[in-house]
C-alpha positions, 0 to 999 in steps of 0.5 A: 541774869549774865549770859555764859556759852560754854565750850567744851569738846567733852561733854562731861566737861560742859555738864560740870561747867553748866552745873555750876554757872547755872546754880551761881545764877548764870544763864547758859545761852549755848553750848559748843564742842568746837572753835567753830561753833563756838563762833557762831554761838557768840555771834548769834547770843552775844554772852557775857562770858564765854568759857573755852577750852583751850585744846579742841579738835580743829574744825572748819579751819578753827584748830581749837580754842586759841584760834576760836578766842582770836576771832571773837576778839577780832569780832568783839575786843570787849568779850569776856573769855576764860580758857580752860586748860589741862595741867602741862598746858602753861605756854597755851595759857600764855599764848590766850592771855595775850590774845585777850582771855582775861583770865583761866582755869586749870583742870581738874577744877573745882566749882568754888574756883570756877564760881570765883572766876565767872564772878570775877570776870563778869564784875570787871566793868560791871557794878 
């Protein structure tokens, strides 16, 4: 069963987002409402995915979620993160890609769409 940390400053979000990855069969080892946890939490489960939303309140000195993705990568090159933004927020989406999401979901979203792209992610290097 492929491990997902989801991470979200708004709880309805992160329901929403459990609610679906748990019926697609993923098991939800954590969840944040910040970039710093969010570090701490892959650390300590080391998921196969991460979910993470791109715009955060800073805390701890992580100001959202590109500065929370930059240091998982720097922690794990090979981690499995997709950010989720807000419609207007393309130069963010931008900015993660390079920083090495591999991929994003736009809110509002719907559950087929992020079913496809949990799947999606998570089969990239897994047969």
């Amino acid at each position: 069963m492929p491990k997902i940390l989801i991470v979200d400053d708004a709880m309805f979000i992160r329901n929403m987002l459990k609610e679906i990855a748990a019926g697609e069969g993923y098991e939800i080892v954590g969840e944040a409402e910040n970039g710093k946890d969010a570090i701490e939490l892959y650390s300590k489960f080391k998921p196969d995915i991460v979910t993470m939303d791109i715009v955060m309140p800073d805390v701890g000195g992580v100001d959202g979620g590109i500065a929370a993705l930059k240091e998982i990568i720097k922690a794990d090159p090979a981690a499995k993160v997709i950010m989720i933004s807000a419609i207007g927020q393309h130069t963010f989406v931008t900015e993660a890609m390079k920083e090495g999401a591999r991929d994003f979901i736009v809110k509002p979203f719907q559950a087929e769409k992020v079913a496809s792209t949990l799947h999606k992610v998570y089969c990239e290097g897994n047969p």
